[in-house]
C-alpha positions as CSV (number, residue, x, y, z in Angstrom):
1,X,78.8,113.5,123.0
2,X,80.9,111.1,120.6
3,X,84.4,110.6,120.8
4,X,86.3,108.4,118.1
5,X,90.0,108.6,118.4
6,X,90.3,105.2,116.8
7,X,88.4,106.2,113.7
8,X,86.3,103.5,113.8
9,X,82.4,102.8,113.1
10,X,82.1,106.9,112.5
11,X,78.6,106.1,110.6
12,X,77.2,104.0,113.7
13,X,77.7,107.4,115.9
14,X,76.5,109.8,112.9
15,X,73.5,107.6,112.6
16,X,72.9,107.3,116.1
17,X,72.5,111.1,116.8
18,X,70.0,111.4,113.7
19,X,68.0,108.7,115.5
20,X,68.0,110.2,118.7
21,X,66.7,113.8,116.8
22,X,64.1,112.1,114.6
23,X,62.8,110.0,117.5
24,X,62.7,113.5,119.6
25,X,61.2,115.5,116.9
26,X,58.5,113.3,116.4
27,X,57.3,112.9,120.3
28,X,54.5,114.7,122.2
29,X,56.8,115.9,124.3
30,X,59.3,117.1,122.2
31,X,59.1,121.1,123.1
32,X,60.7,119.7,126.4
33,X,63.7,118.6,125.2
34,X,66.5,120.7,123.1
35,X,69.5,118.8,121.7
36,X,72.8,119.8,121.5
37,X,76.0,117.4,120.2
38,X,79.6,117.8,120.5
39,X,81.3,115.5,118.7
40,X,85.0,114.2,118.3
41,X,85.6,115.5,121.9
42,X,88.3,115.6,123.6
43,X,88.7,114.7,127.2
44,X,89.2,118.5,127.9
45,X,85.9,119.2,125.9
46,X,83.6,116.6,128.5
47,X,83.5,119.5,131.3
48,X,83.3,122.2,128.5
49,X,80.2,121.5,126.8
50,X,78.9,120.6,130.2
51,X,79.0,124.0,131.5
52,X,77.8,125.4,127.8
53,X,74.6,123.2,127.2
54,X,73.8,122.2,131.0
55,X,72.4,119.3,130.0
56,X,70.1,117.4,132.1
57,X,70.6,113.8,129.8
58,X,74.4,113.1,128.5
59,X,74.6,110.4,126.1
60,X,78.0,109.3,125.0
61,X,79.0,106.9,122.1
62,X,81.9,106.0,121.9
63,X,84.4,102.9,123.3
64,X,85.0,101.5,126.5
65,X,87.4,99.1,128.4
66,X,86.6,98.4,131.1
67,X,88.6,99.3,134.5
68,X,91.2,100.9,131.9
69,X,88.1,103.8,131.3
70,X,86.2,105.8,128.3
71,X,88.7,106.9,125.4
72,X,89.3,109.9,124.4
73,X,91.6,111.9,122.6
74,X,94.6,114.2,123.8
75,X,95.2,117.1,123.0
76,X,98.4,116.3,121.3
77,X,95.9,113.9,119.4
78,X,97.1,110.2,121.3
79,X,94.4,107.8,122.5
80,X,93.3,108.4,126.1
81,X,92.2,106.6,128.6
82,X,89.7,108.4,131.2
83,X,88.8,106.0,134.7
84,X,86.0,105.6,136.2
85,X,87.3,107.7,139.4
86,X,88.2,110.5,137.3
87,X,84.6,110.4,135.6
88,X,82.9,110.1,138.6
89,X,85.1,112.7,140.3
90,X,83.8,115.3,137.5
91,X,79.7,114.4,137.6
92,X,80.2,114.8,141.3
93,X,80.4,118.3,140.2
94,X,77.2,118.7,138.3
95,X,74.9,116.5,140.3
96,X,72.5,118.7,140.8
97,X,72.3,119.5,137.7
98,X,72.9,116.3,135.3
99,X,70.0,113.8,136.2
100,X,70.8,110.9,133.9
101,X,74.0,109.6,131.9
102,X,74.3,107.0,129.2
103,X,77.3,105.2,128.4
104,X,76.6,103.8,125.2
105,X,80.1,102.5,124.4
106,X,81.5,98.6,125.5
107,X,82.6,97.6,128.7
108,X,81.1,100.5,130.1
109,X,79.3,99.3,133.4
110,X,82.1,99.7,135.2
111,X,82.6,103.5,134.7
112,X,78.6,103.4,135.3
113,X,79.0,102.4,138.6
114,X,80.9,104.9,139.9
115,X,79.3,107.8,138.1
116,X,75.8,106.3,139.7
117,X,77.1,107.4,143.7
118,X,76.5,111.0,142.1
119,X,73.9,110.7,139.1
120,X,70.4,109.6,139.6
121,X,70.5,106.9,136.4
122,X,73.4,105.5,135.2
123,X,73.2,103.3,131.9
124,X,76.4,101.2,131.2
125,X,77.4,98.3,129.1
126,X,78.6,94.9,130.6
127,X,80.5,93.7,127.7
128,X,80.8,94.3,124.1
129,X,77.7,95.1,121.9
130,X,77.4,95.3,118.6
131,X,76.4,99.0,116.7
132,X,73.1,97.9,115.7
133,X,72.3,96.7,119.5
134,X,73.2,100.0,120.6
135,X,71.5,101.9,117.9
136,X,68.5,100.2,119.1
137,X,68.5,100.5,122.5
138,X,69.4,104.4,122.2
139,X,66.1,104.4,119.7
140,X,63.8,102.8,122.4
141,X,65.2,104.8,125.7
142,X,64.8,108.0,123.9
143,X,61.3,107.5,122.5
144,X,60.4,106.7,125.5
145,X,61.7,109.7,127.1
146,X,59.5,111.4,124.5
147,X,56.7,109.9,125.7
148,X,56.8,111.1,128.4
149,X,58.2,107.8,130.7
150,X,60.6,107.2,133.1
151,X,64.2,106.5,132.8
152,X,63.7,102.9,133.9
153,X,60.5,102.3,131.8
154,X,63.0,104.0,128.9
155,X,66.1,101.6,129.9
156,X,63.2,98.6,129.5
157,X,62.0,99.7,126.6
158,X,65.7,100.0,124.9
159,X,66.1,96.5,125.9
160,X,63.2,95.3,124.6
161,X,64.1,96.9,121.2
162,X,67.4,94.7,121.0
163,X,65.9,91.7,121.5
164,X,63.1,92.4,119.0
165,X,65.7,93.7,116.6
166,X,67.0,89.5,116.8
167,X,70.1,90.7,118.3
168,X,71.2,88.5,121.7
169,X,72.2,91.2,123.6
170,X,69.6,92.7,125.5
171,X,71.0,92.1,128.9
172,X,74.2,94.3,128.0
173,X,72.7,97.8,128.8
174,X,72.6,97.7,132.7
175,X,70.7,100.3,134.1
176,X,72.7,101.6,138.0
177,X,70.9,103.9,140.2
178,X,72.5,106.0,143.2
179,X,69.4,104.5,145.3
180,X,70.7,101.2,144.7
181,X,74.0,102.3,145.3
182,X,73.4,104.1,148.8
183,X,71.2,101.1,149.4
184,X,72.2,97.4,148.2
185,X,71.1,94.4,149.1
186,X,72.7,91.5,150.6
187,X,73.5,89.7,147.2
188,X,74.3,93.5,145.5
189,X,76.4,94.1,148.3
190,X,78.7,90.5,147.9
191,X,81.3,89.8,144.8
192,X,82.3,86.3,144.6
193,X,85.3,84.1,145.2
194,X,86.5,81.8,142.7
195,X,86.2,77.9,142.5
196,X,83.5,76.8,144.8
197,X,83.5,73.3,143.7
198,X,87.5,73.4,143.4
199,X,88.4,74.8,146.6
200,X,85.4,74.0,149.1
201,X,84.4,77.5,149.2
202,X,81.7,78.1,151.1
203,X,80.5,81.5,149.7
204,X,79.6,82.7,146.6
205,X,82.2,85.1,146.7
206,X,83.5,86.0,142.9
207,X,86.5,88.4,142.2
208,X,86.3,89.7,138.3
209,X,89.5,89.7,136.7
210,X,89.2,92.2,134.1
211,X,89.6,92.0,130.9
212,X,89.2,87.7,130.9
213,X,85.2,87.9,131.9
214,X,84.4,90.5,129.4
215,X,86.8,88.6,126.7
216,X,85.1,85.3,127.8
217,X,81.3,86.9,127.4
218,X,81.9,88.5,124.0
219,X,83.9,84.7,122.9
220,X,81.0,82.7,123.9
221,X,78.2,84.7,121.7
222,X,80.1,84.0,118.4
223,X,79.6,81.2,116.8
224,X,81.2,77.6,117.2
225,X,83.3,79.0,120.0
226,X,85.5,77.4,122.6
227,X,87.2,78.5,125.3
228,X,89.9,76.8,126.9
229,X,90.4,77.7,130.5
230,X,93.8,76.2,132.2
231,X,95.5,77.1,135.4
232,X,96.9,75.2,138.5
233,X,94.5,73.7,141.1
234,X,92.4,76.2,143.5
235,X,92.8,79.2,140.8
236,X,89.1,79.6,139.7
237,X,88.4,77.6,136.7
238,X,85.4,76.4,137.5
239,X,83.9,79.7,139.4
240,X,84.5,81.3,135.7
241,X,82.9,78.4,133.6
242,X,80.1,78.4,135.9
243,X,79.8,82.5,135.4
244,X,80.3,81.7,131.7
245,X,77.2,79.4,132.0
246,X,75.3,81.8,134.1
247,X,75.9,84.4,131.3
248,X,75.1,82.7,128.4
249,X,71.6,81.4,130.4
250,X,70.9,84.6,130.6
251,X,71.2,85.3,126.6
252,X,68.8,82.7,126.3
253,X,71.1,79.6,125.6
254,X,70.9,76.0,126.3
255,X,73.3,74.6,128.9
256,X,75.1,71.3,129.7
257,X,78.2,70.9,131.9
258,X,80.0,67.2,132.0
259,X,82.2,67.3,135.2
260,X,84.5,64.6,134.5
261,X,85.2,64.0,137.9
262,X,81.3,62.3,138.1
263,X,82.3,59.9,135.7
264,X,81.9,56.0,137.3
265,X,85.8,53.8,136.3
266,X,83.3,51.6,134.1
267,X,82.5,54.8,132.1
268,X,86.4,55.5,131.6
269,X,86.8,51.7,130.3
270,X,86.5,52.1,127.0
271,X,85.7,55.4,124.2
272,X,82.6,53.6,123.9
273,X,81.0,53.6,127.1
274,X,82.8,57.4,127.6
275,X,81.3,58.6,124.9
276,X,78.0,57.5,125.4
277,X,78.3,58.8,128.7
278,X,78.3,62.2,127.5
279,X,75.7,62.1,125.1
280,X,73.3,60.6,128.0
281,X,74.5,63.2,130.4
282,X,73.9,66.1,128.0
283,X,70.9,64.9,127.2
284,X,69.6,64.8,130.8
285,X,70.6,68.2,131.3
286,X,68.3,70.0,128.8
287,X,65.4,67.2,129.7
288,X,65.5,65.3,126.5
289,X,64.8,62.0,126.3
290,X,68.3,59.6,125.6
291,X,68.1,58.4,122.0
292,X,71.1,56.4,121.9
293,X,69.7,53.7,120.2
294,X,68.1,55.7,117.3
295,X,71.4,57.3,116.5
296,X,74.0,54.7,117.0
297,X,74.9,52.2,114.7
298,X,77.4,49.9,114.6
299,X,78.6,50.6,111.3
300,X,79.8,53.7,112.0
301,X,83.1,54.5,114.2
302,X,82.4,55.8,118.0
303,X,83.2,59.2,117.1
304,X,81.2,59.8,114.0
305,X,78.4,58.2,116.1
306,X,78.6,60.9,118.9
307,X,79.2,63.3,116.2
308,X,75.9,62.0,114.5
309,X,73.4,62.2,118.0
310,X,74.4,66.1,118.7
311,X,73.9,66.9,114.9
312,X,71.0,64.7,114.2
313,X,69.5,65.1,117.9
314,X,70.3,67.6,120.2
315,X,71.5,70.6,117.8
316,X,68.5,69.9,115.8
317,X,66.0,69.7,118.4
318,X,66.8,72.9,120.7
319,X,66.3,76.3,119.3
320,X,69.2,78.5,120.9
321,X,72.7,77.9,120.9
322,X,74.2,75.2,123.4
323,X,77.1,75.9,125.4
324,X,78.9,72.7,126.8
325,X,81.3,73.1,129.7
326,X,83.8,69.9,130.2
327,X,84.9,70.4,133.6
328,X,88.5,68.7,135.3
329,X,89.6,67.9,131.7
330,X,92.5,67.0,132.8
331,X,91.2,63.6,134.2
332,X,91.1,62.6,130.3
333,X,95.6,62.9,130.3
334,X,95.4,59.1,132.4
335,X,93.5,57.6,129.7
336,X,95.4,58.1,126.7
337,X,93.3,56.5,124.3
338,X,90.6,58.4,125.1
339,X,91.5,61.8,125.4
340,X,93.4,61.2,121.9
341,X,89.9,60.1,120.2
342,X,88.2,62.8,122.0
343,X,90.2,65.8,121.5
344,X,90.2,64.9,117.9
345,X,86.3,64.9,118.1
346,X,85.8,68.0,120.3
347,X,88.5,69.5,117.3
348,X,86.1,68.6,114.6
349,X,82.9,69.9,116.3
350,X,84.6,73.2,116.2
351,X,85.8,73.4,112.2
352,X,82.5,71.8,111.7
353,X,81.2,75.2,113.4
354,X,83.3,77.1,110.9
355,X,81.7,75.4,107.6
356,X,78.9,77.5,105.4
357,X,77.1,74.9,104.6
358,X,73.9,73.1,105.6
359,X,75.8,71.1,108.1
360,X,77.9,74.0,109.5
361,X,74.9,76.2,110.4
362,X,73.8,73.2,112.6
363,X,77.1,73.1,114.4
364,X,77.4,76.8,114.6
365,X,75.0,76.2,117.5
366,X,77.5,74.5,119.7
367,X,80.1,76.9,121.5
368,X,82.3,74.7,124.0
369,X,84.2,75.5,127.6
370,X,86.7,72.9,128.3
371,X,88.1,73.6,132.1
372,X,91.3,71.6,133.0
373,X,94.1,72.2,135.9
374,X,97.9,72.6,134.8
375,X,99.0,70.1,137.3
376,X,98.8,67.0,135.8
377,X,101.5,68.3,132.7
378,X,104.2,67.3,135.7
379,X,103.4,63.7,134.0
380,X,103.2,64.0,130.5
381,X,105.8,64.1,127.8
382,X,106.0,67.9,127.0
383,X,105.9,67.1,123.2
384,X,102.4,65.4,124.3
385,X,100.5,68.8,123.3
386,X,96.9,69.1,125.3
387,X,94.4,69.9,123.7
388,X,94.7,73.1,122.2
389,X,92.1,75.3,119.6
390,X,90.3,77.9,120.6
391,X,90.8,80.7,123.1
392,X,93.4,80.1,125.7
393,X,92.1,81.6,129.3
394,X,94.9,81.6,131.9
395,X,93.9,82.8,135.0
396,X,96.5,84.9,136.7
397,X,96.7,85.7,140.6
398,X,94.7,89.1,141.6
399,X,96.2,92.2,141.8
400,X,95.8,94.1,145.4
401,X,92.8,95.6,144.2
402,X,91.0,92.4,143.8
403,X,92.1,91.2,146.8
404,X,90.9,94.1,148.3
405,X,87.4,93.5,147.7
406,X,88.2,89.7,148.8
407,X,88.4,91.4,152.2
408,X,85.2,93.4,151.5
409,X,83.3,90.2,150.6
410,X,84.1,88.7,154.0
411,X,83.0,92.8,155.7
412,X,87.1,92.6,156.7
413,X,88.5,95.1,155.2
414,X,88.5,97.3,158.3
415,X,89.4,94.8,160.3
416,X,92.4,94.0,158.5
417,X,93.3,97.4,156.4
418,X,95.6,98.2,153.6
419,X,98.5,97.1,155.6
420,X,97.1,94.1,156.6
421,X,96.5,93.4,153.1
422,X,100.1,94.3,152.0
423,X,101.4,91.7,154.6
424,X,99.5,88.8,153.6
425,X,100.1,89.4,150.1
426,X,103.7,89.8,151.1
427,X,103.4,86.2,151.8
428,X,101.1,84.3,149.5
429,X,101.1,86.9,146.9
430,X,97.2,87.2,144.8
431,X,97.0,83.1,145.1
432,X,92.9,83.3,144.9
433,X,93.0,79.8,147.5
434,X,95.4,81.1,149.8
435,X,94.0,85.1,150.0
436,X,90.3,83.4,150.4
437,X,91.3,80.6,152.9
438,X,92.9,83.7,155.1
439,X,90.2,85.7,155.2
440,X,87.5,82.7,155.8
441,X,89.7,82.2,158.7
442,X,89.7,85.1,160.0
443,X,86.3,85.8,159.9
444,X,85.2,82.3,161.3
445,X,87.8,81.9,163.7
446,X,89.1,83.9,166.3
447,X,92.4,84.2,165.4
448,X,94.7,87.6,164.7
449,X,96.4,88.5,161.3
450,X,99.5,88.3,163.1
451,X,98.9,84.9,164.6
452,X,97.7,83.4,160.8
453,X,100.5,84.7,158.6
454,X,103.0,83.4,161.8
455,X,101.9,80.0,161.8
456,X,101.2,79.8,158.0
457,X,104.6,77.9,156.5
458,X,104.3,75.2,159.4
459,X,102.5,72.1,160.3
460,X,99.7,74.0,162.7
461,X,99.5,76.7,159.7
462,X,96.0,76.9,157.4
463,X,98.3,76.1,154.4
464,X,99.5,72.6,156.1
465,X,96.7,70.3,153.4
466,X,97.6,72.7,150.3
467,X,101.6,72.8,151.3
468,X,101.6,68.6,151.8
469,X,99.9,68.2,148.6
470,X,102.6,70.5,146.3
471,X,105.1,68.7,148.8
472,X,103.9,65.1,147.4
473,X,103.9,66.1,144.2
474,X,107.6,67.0,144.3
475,X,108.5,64.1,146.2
476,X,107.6,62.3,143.3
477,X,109.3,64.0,140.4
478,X,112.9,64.1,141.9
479,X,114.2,66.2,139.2
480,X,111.4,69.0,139.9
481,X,112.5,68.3,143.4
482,X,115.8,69.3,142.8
483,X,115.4,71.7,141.2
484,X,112.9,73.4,143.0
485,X,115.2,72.9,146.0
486,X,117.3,75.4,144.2
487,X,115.0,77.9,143.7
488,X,113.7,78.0,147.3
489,X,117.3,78.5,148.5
490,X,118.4,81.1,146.0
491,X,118.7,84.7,146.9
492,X,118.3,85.6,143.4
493,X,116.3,84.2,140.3
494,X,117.4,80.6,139.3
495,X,118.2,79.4,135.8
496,X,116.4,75.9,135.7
497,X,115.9,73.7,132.5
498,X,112.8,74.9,130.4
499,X,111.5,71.4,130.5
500,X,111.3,71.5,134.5
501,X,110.9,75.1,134.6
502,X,107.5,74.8,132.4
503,X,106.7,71.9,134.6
504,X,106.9,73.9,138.2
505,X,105.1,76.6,136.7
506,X,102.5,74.2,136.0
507,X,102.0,73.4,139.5
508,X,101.7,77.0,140.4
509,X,105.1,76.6,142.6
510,X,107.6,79.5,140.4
511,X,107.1,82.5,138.8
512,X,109.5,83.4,135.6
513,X,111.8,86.5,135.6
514,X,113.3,86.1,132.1
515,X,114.2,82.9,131.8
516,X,115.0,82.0,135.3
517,X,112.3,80.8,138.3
518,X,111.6,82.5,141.6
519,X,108.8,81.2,143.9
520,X,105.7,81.9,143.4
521,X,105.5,83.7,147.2
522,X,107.1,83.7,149.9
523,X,105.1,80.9,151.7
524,X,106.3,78.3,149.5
525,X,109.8,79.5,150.2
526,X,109.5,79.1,153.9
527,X,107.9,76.3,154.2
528,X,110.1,74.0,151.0
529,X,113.0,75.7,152.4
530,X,112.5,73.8,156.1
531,X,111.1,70.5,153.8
532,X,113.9,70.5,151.0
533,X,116.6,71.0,152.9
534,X,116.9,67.8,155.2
């Protein structure tokens, strides 16, 4: 089946369904198999040609976005989205009949998934990939098929094709069976939560919040990229630049990640000793040898000397691309000098990435994650822009959903329930920290829902360390105090300076509704209410 509502890449499908035939044609087992195609379906066509071709293999090309579904067209001829419920809701239908589904379209996996607790094999796409990946892959599953295999060795064998094809996306296609559905394993079983170094997590809980992974993946495999991710404290920064790490390992690039908050005073004296810092540090992490003194000469200013040791060194000595990950960036705002110099040098390694020449090809191996918390803009000059190229991730709070399958993580949410969940998201909202830190405690402790969300805006509370920190930090701003002080007591949204408003945002304490500020949930309320006040 192929469905292309937007009108996009129609000679990627065309030629896909001629490979499929010729590679089916030409097999030894090709009297087993009959082909049939509908294309330019509709979503009312899907149970249609379903019931006129019994198929045992569906293949669909298409587009996919993730959690939003498979698009289609309507019958009055708009865009449509189907969900993955919906999907699975109609295979459910023709289980016994349909033994294997492939969703050859982007951001498919999800819509895999739930089609796989009916289906046998499932094939879905984790992120984007490009036409000619999934031309090839489609090539190797179905000669495969023709050979005679079986749907895993053909899922392998598509794989393999991608990456022999040069194309770095072979880890795309993921293949879900209902076995390993019906029966996961302790890691397929968990999801993870977000910040482990942040927040002193200790699981490896992590909640996806669709579409910023899948956005982040597909960023990171272009070339020269960056990716700027920026939110207050304890919202899972570092839990997504260490997925974005894991991710691109897994494509087959070098890694390096330079946590700032590791770096010795003596280091942060000078741009000198920061900068050579970094080039030692990312030198130790892919086991090279430091060559400072081969590549740094005095003539030269500090950052054209950095600038000189990745290009001359590193870049031209490692194969694959490199993805850098700066982590608690922030740290840089207290030493002016140097996060002037280096911004300016972190800007020019990414137009360096964007150059054609000789040079630029060398520098369109570096793609760059710089992680840094919102908090610290309380003390800067707003007019004192951070650093800012690239792609801009802010990480919003989860939806119920997400924290949902929080409470799944921990094996709560029976425990606890959807009303359960409604009330503590009543009163922290989707804060990642304070949903996590709720649930750890009431799995390690033995301690009722009722009790925790009672004692939570006081001193005996779980929040009392998190509350006293955002507490300090007001006490020493008294105009964010005031203000703020405002906002806790209002019954209704508060109009507050856009200088201070940006500036509470930052610190994760308001939410905007137009231009006014309301808390951010109802726990800061109570508990700034009882601290503001005296």
């Amino acid at each position: 089946m192929s469905a292309n509502p937007l009108s996009t890449s129609r000679l990627r499908l065309d030629e896909e369904m001629r490979e499929i035939k010729e590679g089916l044609k030409r097999s030894k087992h090709r009297d087993k198999y009959i082909i049939n195609t509908a294309e330019a379906v509709r979503y009312r066509d899907i149970h249609r040609a379903i019931l006129d071709y019994e198929p045992q293999i569906i293949h669909f090309s298409g587009h996919g976005a993730g959690e939003e579904g498979l698009l289609f067209e309507s019958e009055a001829g708009q865009t449509r989205f189907i969900d993955a419920a919906a999907l699975a809701q109609l295979f459910q239908l023709f289980s016994e009949q349909v033994e294997c589904v492939v969703l050859n379209a982007c951001y498919s996996e999800y819509q895999a998934k739930e089609i796989a607790r009916h289906i046998n094999y499932v094939v879905g796409m984790s992120n984007t990939i490009e036409d000619r990946a999934a031309l090839e892959f489609a090539v190797g599953f179905y000669d495969a098929l023709g050979a005679g295999k079986g749907y895993k060795f053909a899922y392998e064998l598509g794989r393999s094709l991608i990456k022999i094809a040069g194309i770095p996306q072979e880890l795309i296609p993921q293949l879900v069976t209902k076995d390993d559905l019906q029966a996961p394993s302790e890691s397929q079983s968990q999801v993870e939560l977000p910040d482990t170094a942040d927040n002193n997590f200790d699981t490896d809980i992590y909640i996806n919040r669709p579409p910023i992974e899948t956005k982040c993946y597909e960023t990171i495999l272009h070339t020269g990229a960056l990716i700027r991710i920026k939110a207050p404290t304890k919202m899972g920064k570092t839990s997504l630049s260490e997925n974005l790490l894991s991710y691109a390992s897994e494509q087959g690039y070098a890694t390096a990640k330079l946590d700032l908050k590791l770096a010795d005073s003596s280091v942060l004296d000078n741009l000198q000793s920061f900068l050579q810092w970094l080039c030692a540090d990312v030198s130790d992490s892919l086991d090279m040898e430091t060559k400072l003194s081969e590549h740094w000469e005095d003539i030269y200013g500090l950052n054209k000397n950095c600038t000189r040791y990745f290009q001359r060194y590193l870049l031209t000595n490692i194969e694959n691309p490199l993805v850098l990950a700066i982590d608690n960036f922030e740290l840089l705002f207290e030493y002016p000098d140097i996060f002037s110099e280096f911004s300016k040098l972190l800007r020019s390694w990414y137009e360096k990435a964007k150059q054609g020449d000789k040079i630029g090809n060398i520098w369109k191996k570096m793609r760059l994650i710089v992680v840094h918390s919102t908090d610290a803009y309380p003390t800067l000059d707003t007019n004192y822009s951070p650093f800012n190229v690239g792609l801009a991730v802010d990480l919003p709070e989860f939806t119920q959903g997400q924290v949902e399958a929080v409470a799944r993580g921990y094996h709560l949410n029976g425990k606890v329930g959807e009303q359960g969940v409604n009330q503590l998201m009543e009163l922290v909202g989707g804060h990642p920290y304070l949903v996590q830190q709720a649930f750890s405690n009431l799995k390690n402790k033995q301690t009722s829902l009722k009790q925790l969300l009672q004692l939570a805006p006081t001193e005996q509370g779980i929040y009392a360390n998190h509350l006293r920190q955002l507490l300090w930090n007001l006490q020493h701003n008294p105009l964010l105090k005031d203000a703020y002080k405002k906002v806790v007591m209002a019954k209704y949204p508060v109009p507050v300076d856009s200088e201070v408003s940006f500036k509470l945002q930052s610190l994760g304490l308001v939410k905007l509704s137009g231009n006014d500020c309301i808390p951010s949930c109802d726990l800061y309320k109570q508990y700034f209410c009882a601290r503001l006040v005296a």
